[in-house]
N, C-alpha and C positions, 0 to 999 in steps of 0.2 A: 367387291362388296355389294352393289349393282347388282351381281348375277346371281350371290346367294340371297339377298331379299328376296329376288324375282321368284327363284326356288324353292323360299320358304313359302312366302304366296301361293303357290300353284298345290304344295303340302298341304297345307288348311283346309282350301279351298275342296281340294279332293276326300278331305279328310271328312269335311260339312257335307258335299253330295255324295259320300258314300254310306253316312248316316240317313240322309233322307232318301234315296234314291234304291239303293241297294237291298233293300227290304219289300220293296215293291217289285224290283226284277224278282228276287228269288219266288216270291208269291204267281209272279207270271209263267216263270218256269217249273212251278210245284217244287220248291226245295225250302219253302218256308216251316216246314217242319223238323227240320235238321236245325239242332238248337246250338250246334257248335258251329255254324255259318249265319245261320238266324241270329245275330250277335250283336250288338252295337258299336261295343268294343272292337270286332273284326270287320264290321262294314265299313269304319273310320280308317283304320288300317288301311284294307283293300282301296279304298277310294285314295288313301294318300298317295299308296303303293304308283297307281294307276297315270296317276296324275305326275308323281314324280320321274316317272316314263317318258314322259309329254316331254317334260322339261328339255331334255337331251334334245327335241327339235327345233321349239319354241322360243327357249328361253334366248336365241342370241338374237331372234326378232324382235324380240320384246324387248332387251338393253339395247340392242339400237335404237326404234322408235322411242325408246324414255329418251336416249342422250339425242338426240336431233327434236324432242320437244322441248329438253331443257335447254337446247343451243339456240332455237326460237324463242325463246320464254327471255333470255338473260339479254337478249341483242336487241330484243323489241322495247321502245321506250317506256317510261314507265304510263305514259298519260294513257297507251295503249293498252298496256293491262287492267288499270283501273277503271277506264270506260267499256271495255270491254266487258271485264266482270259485272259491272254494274248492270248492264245490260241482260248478261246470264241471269243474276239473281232475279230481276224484276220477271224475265220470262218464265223463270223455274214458278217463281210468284203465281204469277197469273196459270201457268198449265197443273198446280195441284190443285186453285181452285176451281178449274175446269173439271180436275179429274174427280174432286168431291162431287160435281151433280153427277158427272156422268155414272160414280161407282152406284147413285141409287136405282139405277135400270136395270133390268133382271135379265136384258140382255148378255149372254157370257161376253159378246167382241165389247160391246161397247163399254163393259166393266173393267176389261181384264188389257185388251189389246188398244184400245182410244186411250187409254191416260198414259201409256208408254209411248206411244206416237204421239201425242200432243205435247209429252216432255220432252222426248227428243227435238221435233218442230218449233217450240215458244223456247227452246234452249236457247239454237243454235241460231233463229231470227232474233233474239234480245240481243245476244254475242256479236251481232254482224251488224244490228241497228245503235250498240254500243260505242260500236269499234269507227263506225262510219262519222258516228257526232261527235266523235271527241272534242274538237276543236268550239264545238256550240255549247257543250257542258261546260268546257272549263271557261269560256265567255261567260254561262250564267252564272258560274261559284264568281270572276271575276264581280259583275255588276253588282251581286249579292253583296260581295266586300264593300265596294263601293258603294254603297245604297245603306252599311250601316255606317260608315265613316260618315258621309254627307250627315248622318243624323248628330253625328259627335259632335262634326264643326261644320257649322252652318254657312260658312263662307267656301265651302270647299264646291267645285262646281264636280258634278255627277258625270262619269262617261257617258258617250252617246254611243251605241255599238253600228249605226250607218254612220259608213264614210269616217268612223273613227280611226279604222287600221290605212297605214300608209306601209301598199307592201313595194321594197325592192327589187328592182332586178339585177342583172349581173352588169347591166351597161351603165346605168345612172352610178353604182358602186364604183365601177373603173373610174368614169367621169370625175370624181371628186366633187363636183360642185355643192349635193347633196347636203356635204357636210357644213360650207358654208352658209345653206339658206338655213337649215335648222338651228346653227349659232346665232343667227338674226332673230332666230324666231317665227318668221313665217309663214312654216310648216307645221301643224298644231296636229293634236292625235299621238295613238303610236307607230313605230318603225316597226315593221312586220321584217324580219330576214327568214326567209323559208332556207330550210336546211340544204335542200336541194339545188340552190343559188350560192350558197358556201360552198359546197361539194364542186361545184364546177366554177366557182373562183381558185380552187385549191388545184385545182385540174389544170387548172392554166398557168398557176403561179408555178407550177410543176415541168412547163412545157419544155423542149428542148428548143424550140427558135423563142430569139432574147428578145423581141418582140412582144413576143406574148408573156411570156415571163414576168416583165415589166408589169405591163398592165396587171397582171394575177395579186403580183405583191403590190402593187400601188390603191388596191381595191382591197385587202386585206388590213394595207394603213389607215387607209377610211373607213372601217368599219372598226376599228380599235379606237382611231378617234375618235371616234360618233359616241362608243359605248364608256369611253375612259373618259373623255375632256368636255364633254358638252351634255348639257342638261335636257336631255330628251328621252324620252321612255322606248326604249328600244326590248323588243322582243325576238326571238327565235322558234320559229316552232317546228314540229320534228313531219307537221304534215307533210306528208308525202301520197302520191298515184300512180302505184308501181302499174297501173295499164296503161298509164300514159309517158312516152319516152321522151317529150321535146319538153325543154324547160319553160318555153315560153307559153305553151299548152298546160302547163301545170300553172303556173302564175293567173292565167285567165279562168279557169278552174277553182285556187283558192280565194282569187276576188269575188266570186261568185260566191262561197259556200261564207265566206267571212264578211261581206256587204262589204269592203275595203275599195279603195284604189291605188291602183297600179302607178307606178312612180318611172317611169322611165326616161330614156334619149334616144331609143330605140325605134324608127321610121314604123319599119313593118310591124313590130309589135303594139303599136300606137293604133293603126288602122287596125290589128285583128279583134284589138278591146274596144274600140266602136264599132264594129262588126257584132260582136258577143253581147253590145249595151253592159258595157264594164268601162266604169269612167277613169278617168286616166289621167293621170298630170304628168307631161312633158315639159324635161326642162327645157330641152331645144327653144320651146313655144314661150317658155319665162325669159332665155335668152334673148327671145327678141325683143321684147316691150322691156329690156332694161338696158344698159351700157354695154358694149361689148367688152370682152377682158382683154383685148388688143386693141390698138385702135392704129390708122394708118402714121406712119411714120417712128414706131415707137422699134425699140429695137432687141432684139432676141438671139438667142445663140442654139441652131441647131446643127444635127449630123445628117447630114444628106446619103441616102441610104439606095437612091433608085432612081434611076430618069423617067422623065413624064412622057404624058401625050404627046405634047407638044417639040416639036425641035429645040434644043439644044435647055429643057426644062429639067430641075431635078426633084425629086422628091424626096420632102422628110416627115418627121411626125413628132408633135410633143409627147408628153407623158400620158396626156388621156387617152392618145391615141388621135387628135384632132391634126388633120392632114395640111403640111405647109408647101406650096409650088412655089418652087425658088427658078425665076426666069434667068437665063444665061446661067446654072445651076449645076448644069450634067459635068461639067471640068470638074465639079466637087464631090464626086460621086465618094462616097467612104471617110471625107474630111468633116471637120466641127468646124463651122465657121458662123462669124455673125451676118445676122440678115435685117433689112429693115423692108417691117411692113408696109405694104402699097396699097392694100383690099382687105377687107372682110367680108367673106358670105353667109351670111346665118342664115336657113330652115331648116325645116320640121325635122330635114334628115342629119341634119350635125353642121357643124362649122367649117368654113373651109378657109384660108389662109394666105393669100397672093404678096411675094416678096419677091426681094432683090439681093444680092449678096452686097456687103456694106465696101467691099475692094473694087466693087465696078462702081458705087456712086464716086468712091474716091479719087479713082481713074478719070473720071469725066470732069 
């Protein structure tokens, strides 16, 4: 259907310049007096004729480039079409009234050939300066909302767009905690989940070692409870920086373009956003100024998976991923056994876990 539109197209089209065009070659070539080609009727003809020739080369360019625009057009989100267009139109805007002064100059470039160039130019910068603010439009249509509500009820308090969005990463999500302080309440703002941080929770929850697996679906549990069981305004947005490939470079990136901060448990990603002057809240750093969720002698059941540093140490890990050294351990290598806590280390860079297996305190 596709290939005969495109053919009817090229029909017309030939059908229109062989009206206008073709009466000027004959005259160039002295056959304007030959009344049975001097025709209108036969110059439409011929120009369709000519045109429908083409087709046979053109036309499966042509139904390609439509279907790999229209497979662009239908994959691209919407917020990206709408800001985008917005963009065109305001620059189509602005270059036809550029083109009305220029068309009063008696110059032929500057009448004929500046307002074709100036429309293609203010098109295609509107479409690109569109496409780039999306994220800053639909903030102002937000605040715009919000700025008539506040007027309806007067007790409602106004967003702040600094320091309003609280974006996620993929490690504070694994972490769990997240979900706790926001059920307290005191995490105010909204939850930013950039799409890009989903896509690579999905990535992991997908993994072939059970390890990471874990973690993948245990960060997809907390973000269903964040959005289903607790009362916080959580958002998702589809920004993305296809020239930027590290997620934590895009993260620093959209705190930047959204005045946000970054919410992580992430060491090095903590240090690259005071690097950037991109403020950051680490829970690691709330972990310390409050109780720890273990405390020495309290007692836990894990699966010792690996031997340590240390002689005869084994090592296990909870569900966050938070690493437990189980001393006199390595005999339990691949077993679930209970252990009782002896240490807690908490900084910047995560928690770390010092135990005993509960059959050697028994033993002694």
């Amino acid at each position: 259907m596709l290939k005969r539109l495109v053919q009817a197209g090229f029909i017309i089209l030939g059908g229109t310049l062989g009206v206008i065009l073709i009466p000027d070659l004959l005259k160039l070539i002295s056959l304007d007096q030959v009344h049975l080609i001097n025709n209108p009727y036969v110059a439409a003809i011929l120009g369709a004729i000519i045109f429908y020739m083409l087709t046979f080369w053109a036309v499966d360019y042509i139904v390609g480039f439509v279907k790999w625009l229209e497979d662009r057009i239908v994959t691209a989100p919407l917020t990206d079409i709408l800001s985008g267009s917005l963009g065109l139109i305001l620059g189509l805007i602005v270059a036809f009234l550029a083109g009305n002064t220029l068309n009063s100059i008696e110059n032929p470039i500057a009448s004929t050939v500046a307002p074709i160039f100036l429309t293609l130019l203010l098109g295609y910068l509107g479409f690109q300066v569109g496409l780039k603010k999306r994220d800053e439009i639909k903030g102002l249509f937000s605040l715009n909302k919000g700025a008539k509500k506040k007027e309806a009820e007067a007790a409602e308090t106004p967003r702040q767009s600094k320091n309003y969005y609280k974006i996620l990463d993929t490690s504070v999500i694994i972490d769990g905690r997240i979900a706790d302080i926001c059920q307290t309440g005191f995490l105010e703002g909204c939850l930013i989940i950039p799409h890009f941080v989903l896509e690579e929770l999905q990535h992991i929850a997908d993994s072939s070692d059970t390890l990471k697996r874990t973690k993948g679906r245990r960060g997809l549990d907390i973000l269903n409870r964040i959005q289903k069981k607790i009362s916080v305004d959580v958002e998702i947005t589809e920004r993305d920086f296809e020239d930027i490939h590290e997620v934590d470079s895009k993260l620093v990136k959209l705190a930047k373009e959204m005045q946000g901060i970054v919410v992580t448990n992430d060491f090095n990603l903590n240090k690259v956003c005071e690097l950037q002057n991109v403020q950051v809240l680490n829970i690691n750093d709330l972990a310390n100024a409050v109780k720890p969720l273990v405390i020495p002698g309290e007692e836990m059941q894990i699966l010792v998976i690996k031997d340590g540093k240390e002689q005869k140490q084994g090592i296990g890990y909870l569900d966050d991923g938070t690493m437990i050294v189980v001393e006199e351990g390595r005999d339990y290598i691949g077993k679930q056994i209970d252990v009782i806590v002896t240490s807690v280390l908490q900084t910047s860079a995560g928690r770390m876990i010092f135990a005993k297996p509960k059959l050697a305190e028994k033993a002694l």
